[in-house]
N, C-alpha and C positions, 0 to 999 in steps of 0.2 A: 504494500500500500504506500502511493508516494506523502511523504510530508508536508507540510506547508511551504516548506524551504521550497520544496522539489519543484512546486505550480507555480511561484513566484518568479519575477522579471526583476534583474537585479542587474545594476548598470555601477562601473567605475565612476562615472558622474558622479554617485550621490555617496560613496565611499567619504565617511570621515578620518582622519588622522589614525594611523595607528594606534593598537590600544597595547600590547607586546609584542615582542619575538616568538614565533613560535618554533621557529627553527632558521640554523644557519647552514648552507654550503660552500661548496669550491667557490660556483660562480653565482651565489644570488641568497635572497632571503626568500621567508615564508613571516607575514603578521598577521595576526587575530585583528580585523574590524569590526566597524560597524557599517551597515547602510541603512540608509532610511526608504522606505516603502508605503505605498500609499493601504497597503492591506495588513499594514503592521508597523503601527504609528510608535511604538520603541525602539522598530529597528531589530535589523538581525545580525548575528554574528556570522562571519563569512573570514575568509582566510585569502589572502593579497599574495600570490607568488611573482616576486619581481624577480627577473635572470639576466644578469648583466651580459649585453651578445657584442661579442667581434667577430665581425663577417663582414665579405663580401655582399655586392647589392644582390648578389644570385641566391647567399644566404639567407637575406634578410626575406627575399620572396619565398624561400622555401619555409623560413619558420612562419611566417603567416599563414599558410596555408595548414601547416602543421597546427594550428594554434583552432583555426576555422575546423580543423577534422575532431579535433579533438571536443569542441562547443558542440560540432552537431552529433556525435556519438554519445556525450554524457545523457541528451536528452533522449535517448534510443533505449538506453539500458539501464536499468537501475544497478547494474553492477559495475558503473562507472561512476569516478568521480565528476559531480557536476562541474559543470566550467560554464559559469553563464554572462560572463565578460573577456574580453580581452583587449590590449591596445598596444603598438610598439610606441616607444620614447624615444629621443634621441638625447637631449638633455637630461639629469648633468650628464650621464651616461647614458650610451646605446641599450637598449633595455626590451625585455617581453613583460607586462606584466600581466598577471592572469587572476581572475576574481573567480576562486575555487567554495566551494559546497568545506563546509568547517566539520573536522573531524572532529568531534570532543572527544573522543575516548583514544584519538591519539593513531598509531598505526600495529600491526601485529607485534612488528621489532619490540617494542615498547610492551606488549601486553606479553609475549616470549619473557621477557629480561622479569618480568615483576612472578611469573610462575615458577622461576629459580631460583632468585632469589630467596620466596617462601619456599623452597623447598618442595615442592609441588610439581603436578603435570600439567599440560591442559586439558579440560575435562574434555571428554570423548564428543557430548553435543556439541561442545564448540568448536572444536577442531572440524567435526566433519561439515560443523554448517558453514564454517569459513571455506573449506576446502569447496563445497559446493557453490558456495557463491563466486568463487573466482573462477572454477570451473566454468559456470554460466558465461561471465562475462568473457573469459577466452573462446567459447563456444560462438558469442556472436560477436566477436570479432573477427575468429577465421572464419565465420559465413557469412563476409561482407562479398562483395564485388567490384571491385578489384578489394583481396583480403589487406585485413589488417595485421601486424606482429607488433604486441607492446614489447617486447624486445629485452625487456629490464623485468621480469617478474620474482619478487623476494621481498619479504616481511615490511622491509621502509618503504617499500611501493604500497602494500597493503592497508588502505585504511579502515579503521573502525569508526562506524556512525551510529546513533541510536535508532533503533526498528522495531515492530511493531509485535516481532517476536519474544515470546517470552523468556526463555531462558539466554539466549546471545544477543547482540551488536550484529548488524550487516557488516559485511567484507567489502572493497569497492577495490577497485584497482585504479590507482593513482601514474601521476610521473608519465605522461605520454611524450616527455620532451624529446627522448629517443627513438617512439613508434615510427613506423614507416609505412605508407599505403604502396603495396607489389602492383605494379601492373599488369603483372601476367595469374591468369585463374587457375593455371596449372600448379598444383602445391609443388612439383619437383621441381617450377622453376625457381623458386628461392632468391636469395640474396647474397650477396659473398661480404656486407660490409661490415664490420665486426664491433658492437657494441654491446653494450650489457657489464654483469659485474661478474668479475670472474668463479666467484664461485655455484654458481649457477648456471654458465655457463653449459651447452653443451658438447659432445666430444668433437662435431664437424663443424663447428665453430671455433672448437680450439685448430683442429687441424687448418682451418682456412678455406673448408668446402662450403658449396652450397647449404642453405640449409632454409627450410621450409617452417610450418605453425609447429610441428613435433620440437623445437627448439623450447616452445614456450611449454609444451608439455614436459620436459626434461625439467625446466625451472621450478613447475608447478611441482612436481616430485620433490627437487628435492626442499621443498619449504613443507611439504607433507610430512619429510624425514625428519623435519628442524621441530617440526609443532610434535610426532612423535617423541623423538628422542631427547629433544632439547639439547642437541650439537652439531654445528654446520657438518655435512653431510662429508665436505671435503677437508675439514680445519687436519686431519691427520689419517693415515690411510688404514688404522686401528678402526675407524667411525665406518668403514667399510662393510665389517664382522659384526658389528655390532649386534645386538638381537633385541627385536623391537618389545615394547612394553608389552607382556602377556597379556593386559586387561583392556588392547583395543581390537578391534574386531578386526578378522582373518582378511574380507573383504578389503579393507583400508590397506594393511601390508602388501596385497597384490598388486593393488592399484597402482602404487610406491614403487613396486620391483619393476613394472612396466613402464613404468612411468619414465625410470633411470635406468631403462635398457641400453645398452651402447647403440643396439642398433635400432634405424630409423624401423625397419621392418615389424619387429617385438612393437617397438613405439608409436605406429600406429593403431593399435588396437587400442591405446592412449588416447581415444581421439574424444573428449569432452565434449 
């Protein structure tokens, strides 16, 4: 069921001053605002991702476009983050910024780090309702036309938002600043250009092949492994052997094992 957030038309225009940081990167911030709305005279909170761009003018045409694919897919799928503005700057700095749908509850990374700390797992309904919700939204992104690949899929892409379920938070898949729209419908034509974060990475991406949407199925695994085991899948080649928690279900560890098949073959039976 969408939110009120979700039906609402929400414009940088009316964006007041930042209220904190919510987070910092390499090349840009992320603040918690406010905007004013004529269907919610307090105003909502919303989250400002500014990115500081040097590029080329062939760049700056490609990130717009990227920025445009991204506005009109949030509203496609609830299992994307919304993006319901955006504008480039050139002052003081060359700049994207983007008026994004405000996580409250933060991103998966964040909700992993605090189940370890307690000593703890993540409970079984939530791990599988996040796994299925990203699932979703990978599903209708490789069934676009010409496909999608979010490219970058891993727990700080993953954000959690309040829903209307009772026991978990929605999943949403964040960070399209790396997606790419293929222009070919043929999944083997793939891509050769190599981004994403290395540990999630997969293996014909490390090698420098081709690689197609099973790429993002390899990611989605191994954050499956990360919410099981609570250890990056790759941090040491011991996490390999590893043997998953008794008390999740058989069906989830299959899923896992296919999921982080070497081969694309096994992989796509992967197909979300």
């Amino acid at each position: 069921m969408a939110t009120m957030a979700d039906t609402m038309i929400f414009s940088l225009a009316s964006v007041g001053d930042p209220i904190r940081v919510l987070g910092r990167g390499a090349f840009g911030e992320v603040f918690l605002v406010r905007t004013a709305s004529p269907r919610s005279p307090r105003g909502s909170h919303l989250a400002l991702k500014r990115v500081r761009l040097k590029m080329s003018e062939a760049g700056w045409s490609k990130a717009v476009l990227e920025a445009e694919l991204l506005s009109k897919l949030s509203k496609e799928s609830p299992y994307i983050l919304q993006c319901y503005d955006f504008r480039m700057l050139q002052e003081p700095v060359p700049s994207l910024e983007l008026l994004l749908e405000f996580a409250a509850l933060g991103d998966l990374c964040r909700r992993l780090r605090q189940c370890k700390e307690a000593g703890c797992r993540l409970p079984q309904p939530e791990m599988l309702n996040y796994t299925l919700d990203v699932a979703q939204g990978l599903a209708f992104l490789h069934g676009l036309r010409p496909k999608v690949f979010h490219r970058d899929v891993k727990p700080a892409n993953i954000m959690l938002c309040h829903s209307t379920r009772i026991d978990t938070p929605q999943a949403k898949l964040a960070d399209f600043g790396v997606a790419k729209v293929l222009e070919s419908e043929a999944s083997t034509a793939g891509t050769e250009t190599f981004i994403g974060t290395p540990h999630y990475l997969s293996p014909e991406v490390f090698r420098g092949e081709v690689y197609d949407e099973r790429a993002d199925s390899w990611a989605l695994g191994c954050v499956i492994y990360e919410m099981l085991c609570q250890v990056d899948l790759f941090i040491d080649l011991r996490a390999m052997s590893r043997s998953f928690p008794c008390e999740y279900r058989r069906e989830i560890m299959t899923v896992t094992c296919f999921g982080n098949s070497r081969t694309n073959t096994r992989r796509r039976f992967c197909n979300w």
